[in-house]
Biopython code that builds the backbone (N, CA, C, O; Angstrom):
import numpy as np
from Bio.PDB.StructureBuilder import StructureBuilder

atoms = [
    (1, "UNK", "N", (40.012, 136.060, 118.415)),
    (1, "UNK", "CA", (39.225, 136.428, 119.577)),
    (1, "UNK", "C", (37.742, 136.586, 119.214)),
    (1, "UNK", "O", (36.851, 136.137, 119.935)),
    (2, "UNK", "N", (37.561, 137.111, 118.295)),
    (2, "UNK", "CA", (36.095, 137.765, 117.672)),
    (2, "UNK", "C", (35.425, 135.843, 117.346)),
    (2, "UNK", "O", (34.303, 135.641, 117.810)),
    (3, "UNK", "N", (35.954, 134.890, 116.777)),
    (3, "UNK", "CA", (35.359, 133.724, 116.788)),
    (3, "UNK", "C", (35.066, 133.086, 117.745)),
    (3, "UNK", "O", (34.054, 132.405, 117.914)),
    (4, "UNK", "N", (36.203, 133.315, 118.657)),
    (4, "UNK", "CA", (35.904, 132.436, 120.170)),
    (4, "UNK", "C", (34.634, 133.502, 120.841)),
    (4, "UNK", "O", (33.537, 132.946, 120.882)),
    (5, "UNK", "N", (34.655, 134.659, 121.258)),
    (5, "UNK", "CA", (33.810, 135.058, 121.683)),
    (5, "UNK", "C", (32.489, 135.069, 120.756)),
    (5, "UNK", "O", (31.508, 134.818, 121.457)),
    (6, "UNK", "N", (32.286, 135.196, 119.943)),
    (6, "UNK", "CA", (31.118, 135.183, 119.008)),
    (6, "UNK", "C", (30.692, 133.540, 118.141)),
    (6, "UNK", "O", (29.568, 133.043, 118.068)),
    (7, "UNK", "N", (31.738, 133.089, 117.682)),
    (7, "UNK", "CA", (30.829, 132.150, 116.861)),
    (7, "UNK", "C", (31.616, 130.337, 117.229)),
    (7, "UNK", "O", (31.649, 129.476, 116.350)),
    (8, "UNK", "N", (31.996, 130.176, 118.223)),
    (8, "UNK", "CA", (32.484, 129.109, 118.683)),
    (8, "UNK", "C", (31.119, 128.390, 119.646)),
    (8, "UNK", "O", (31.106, 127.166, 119.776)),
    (9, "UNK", "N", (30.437, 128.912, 120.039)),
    (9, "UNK", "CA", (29.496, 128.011, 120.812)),
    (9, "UNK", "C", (28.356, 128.251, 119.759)),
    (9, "UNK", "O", (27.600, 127.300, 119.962)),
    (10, "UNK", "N", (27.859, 128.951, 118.818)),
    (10, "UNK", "CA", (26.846, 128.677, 118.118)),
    (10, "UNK", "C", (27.430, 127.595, 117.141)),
    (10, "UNK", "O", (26.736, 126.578, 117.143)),
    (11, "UNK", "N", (28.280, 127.551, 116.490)),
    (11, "UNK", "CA", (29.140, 126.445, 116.024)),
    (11, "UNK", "C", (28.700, 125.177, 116.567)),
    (11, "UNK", "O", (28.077, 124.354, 115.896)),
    (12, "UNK", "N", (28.988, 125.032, 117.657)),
    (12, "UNK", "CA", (29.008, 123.637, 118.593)),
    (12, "UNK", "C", (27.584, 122.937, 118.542)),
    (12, "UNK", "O", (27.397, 121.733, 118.720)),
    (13, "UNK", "N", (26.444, 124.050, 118.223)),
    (13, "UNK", "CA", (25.463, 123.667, 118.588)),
    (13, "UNK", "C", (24.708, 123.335, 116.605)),
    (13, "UNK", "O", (23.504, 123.218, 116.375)),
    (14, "UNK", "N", (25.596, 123.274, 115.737)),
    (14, "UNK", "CA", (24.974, 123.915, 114.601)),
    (14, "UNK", "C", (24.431, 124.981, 113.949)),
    (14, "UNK", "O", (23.896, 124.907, 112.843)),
    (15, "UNK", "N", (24.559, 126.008, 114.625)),
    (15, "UNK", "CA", (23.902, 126.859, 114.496)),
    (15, "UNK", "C", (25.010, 127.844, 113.973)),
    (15, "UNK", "O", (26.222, 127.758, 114.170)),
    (16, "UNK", "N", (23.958, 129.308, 112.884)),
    (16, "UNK", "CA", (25.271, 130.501, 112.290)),
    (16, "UNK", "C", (24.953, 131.712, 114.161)),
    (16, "UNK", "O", (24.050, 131.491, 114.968)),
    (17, "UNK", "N", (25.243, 132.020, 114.193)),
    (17, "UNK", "CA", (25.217, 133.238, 115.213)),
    (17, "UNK", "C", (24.049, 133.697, 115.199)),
    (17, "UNK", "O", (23.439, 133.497, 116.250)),
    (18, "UNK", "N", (23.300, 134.432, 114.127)),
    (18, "UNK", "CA", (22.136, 134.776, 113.647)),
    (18, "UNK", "C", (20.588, 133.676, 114.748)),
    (18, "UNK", "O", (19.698, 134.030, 115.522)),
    (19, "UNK", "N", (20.963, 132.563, 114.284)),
    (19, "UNK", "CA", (19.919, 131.555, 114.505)),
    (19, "UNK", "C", (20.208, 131.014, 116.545)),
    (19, "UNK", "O", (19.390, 130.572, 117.352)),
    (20, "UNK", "N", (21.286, 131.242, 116.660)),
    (20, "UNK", "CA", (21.468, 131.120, 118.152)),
    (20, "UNK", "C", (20.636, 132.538, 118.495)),
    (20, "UNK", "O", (19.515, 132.586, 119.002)),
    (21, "UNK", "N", (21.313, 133.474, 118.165)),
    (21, "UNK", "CA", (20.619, 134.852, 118.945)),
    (21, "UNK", "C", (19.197, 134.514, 118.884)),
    (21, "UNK", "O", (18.538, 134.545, 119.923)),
    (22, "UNK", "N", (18.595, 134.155, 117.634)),
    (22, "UNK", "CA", (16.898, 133.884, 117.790)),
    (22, "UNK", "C", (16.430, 132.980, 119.045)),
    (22, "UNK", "O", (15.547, 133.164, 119.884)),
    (23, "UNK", "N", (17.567, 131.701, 118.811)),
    (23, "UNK", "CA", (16.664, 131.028, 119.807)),
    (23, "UNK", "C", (17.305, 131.289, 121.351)),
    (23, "UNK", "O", (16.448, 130.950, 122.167)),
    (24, "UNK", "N", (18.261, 131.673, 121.875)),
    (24, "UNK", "CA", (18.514, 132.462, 122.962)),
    (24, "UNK", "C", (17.586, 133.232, 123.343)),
    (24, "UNK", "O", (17.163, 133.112, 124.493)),
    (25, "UNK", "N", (16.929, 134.425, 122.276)),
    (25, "UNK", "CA", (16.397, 135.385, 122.802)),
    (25, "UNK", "C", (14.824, 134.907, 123.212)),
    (25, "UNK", "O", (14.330, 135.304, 124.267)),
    (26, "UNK", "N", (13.976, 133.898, 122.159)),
    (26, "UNK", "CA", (13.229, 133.080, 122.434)),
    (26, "UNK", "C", (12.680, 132.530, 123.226)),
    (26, "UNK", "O", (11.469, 132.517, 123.447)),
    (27, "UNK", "N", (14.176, 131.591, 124.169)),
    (27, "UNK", "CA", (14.383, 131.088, 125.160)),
    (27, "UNK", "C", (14.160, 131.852, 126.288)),
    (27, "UNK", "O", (13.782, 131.355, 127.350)),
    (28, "UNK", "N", (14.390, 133.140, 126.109)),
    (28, "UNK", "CA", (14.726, 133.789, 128.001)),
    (28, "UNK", "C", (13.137, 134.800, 127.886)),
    (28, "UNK", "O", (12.684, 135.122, 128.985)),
    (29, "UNK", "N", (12.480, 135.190, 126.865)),
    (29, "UNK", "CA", (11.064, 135.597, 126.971)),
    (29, "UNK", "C", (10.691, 134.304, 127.316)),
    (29, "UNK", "O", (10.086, 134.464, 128.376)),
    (30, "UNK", "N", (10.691, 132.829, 126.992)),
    (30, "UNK", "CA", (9.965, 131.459, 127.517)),
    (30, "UNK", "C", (10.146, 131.257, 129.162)),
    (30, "UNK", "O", (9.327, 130.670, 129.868)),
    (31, "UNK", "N", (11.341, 131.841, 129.611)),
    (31, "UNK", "CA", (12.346, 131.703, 131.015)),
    (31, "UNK", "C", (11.455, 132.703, 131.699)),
    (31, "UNK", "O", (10.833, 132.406, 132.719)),
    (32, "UNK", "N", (11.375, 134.231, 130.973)),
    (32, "UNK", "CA", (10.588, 135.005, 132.202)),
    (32, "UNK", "C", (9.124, 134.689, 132.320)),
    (32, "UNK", "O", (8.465, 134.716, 133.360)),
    (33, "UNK", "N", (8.552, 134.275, 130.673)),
    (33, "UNK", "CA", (6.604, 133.892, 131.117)),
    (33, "UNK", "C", (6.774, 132.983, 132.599)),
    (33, "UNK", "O", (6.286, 133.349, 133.668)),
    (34, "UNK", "N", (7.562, 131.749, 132.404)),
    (34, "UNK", "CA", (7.501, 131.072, 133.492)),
    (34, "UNK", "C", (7.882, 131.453, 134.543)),
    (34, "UNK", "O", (7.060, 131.225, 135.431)),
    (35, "UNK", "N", (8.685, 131.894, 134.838)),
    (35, "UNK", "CA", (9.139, 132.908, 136.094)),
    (35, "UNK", "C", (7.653, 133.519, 136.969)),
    (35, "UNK", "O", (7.302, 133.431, 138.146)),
    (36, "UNK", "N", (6.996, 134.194, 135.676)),
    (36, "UNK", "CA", (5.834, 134.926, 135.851)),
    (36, "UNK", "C", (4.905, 134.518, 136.160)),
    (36, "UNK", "O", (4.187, 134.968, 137.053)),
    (37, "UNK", "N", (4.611, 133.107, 135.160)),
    (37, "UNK", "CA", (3.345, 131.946, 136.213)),
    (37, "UNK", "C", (3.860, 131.183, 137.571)),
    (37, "UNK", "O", (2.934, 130.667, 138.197)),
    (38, "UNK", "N", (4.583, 131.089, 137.888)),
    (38, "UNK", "CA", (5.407, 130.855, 139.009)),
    (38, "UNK", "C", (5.103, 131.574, 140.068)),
    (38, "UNK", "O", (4.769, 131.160, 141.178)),
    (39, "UNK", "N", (5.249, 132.880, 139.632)),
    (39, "UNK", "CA", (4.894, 134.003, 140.762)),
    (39, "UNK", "C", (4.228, 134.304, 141.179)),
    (39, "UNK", "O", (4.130, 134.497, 142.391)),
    (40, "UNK", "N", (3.149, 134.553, 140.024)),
    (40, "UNK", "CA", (1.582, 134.514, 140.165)),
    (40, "UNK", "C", (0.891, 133.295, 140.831)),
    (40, "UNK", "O", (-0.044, 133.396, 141.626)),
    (41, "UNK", "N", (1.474, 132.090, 140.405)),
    (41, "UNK", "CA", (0.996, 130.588, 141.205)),
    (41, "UNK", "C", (1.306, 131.056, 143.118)),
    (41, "UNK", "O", (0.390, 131.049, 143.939)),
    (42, "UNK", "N", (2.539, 131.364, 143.410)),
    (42, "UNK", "CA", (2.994, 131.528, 144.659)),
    (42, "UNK", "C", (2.008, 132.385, 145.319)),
    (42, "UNK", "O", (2.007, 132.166, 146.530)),
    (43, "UNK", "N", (1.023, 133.437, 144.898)),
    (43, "UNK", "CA", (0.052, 134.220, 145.448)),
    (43, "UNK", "C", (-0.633, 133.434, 145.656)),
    (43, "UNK", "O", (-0.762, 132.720, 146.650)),
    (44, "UNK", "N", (-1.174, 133.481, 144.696)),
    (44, "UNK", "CA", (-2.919, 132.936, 143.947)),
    (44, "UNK", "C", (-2.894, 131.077, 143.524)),
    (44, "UNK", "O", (-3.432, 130.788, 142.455)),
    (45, "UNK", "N", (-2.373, 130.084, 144.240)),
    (45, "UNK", "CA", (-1.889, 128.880, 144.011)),
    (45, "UNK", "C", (-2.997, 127.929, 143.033)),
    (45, "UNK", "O", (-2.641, 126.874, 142.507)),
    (46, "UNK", "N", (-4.217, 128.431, 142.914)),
    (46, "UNK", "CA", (-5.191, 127.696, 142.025)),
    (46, "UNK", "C", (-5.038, 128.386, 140.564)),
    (46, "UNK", "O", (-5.788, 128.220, 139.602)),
    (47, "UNK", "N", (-3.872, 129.204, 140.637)),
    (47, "UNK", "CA", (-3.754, 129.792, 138.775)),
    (47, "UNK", "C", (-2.112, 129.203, 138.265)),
    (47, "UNK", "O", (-1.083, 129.300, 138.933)),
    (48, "UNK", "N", (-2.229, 128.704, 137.154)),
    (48, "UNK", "CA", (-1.010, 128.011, 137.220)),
    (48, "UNK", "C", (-0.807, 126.552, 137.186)),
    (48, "UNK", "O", (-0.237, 125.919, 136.298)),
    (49, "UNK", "N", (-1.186, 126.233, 137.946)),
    (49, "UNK", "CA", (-0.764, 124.920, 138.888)),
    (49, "UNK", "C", (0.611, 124.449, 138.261)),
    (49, "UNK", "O", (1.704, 124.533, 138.822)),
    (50, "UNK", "N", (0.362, 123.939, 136.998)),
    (50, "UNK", "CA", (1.238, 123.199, 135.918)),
    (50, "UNK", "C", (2.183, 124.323, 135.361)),
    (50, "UNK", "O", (3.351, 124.118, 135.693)),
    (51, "UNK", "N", (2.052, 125.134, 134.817)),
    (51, "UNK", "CA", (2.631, 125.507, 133.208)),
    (51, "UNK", "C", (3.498, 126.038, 133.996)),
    (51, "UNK", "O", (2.892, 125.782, 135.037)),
    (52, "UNK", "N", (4.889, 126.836, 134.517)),
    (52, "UNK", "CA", (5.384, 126.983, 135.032)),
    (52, "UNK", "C", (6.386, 125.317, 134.503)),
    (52, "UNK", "O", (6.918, 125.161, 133.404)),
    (53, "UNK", "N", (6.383, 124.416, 135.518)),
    (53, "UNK", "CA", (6.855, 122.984, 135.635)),
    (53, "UNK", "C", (6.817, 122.316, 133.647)),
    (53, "UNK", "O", (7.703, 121.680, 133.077)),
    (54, "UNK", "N", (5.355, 122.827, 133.027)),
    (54, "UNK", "CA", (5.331, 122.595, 131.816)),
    (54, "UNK", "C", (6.264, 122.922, 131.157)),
    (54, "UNK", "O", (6.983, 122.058, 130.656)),
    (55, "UNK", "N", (6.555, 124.518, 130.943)),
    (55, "UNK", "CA", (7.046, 125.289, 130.125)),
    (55, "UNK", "C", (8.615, 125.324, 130.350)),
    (55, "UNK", "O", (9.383, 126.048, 129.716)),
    (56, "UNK", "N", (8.935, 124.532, 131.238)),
    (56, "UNK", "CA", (10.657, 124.122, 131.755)),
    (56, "UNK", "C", (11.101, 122.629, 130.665)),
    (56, "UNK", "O", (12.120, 122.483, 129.991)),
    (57, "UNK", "N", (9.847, 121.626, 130.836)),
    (57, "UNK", "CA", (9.948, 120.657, 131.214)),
    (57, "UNK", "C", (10.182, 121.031, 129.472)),
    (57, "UNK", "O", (11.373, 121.048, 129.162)),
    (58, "UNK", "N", (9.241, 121.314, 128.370)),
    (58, "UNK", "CA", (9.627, 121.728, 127.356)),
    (58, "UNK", "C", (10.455, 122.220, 126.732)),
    (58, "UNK", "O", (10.790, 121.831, 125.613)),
    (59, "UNK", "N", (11.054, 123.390, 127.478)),
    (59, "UNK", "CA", (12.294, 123.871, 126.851)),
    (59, "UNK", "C", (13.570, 122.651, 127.530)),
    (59, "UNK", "O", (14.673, 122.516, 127.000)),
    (60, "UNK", "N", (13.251, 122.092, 128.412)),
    (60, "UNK", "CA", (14.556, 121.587, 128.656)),
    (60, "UNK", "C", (14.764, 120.017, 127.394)),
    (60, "UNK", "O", (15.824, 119.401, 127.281)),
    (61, "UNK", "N", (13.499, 119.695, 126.623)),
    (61, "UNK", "CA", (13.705, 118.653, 125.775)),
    (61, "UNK", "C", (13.939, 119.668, 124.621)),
    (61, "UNK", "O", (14.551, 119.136, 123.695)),
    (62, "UNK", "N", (13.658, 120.860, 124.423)),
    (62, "UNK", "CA", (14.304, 121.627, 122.997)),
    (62, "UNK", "C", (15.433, 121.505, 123.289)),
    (62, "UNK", "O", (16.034, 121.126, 122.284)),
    (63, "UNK", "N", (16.292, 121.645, 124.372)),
    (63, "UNK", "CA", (17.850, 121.863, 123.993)),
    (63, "UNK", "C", (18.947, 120.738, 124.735)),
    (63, "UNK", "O", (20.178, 120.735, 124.707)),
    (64, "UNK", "N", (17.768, 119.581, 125.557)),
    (64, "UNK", "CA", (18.950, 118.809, 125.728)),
    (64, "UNK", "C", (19.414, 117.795, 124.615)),
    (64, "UNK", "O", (18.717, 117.167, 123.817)),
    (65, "UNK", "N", (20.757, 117.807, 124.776)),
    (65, "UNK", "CA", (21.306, 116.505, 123.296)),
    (65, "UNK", "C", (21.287, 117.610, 122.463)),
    (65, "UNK", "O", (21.356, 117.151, 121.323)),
    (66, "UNK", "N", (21.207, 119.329, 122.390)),
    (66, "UNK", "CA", (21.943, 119.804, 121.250)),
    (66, "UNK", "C", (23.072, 119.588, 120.759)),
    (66, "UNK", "O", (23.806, 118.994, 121.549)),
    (67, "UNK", "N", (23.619, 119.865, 119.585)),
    (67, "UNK", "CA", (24.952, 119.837, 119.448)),
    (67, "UNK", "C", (25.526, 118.681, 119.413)),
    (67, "UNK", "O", (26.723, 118.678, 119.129)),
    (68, "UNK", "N", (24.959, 117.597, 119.644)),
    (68, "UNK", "CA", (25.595, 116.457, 120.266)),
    (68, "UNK", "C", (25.561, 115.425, 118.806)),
    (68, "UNK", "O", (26.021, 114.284, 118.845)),
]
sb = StructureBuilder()
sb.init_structure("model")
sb.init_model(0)
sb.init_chain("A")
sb.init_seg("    ")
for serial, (resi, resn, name, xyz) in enumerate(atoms, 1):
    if name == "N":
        sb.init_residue(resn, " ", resi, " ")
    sb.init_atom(name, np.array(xyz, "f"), 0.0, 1.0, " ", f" {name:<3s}", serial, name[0])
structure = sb.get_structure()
């Protein structure tokens, strides 16, 4: 149980547990900045414009085709 819940999907991806938690945790401070220029864009629409759309478009080439 303790492998399937803990070290079966960092596995999959190459990764020890250790190095997933880094880049998980990484990942979701990258998830809320953008969230945050997002939000701030939705007020104030001349701040922003891009990075929001950037900062997706980036993380989504860090992790697509992991593991694979």
């Amino acid at each position: 149980m303790i492998t399937k819940t803990f070290l079966d999907h960092p596995r999959s991806v190459d990764e020890t547990y250790l190095e997933h938690a880094a880049f998980a945790g990484k990942f979701s401070v990258r998830l809320f900045a953008a969230g945050f220029c997002a939000l701030v864009h939705a007020v104030i629409p001349c701040l922003f414009e891009k990075t929001a759309s950037r900062m997706i478009a980036e993380m989504y080439a860090k992790t697509h085709n992991r593991g694979s």
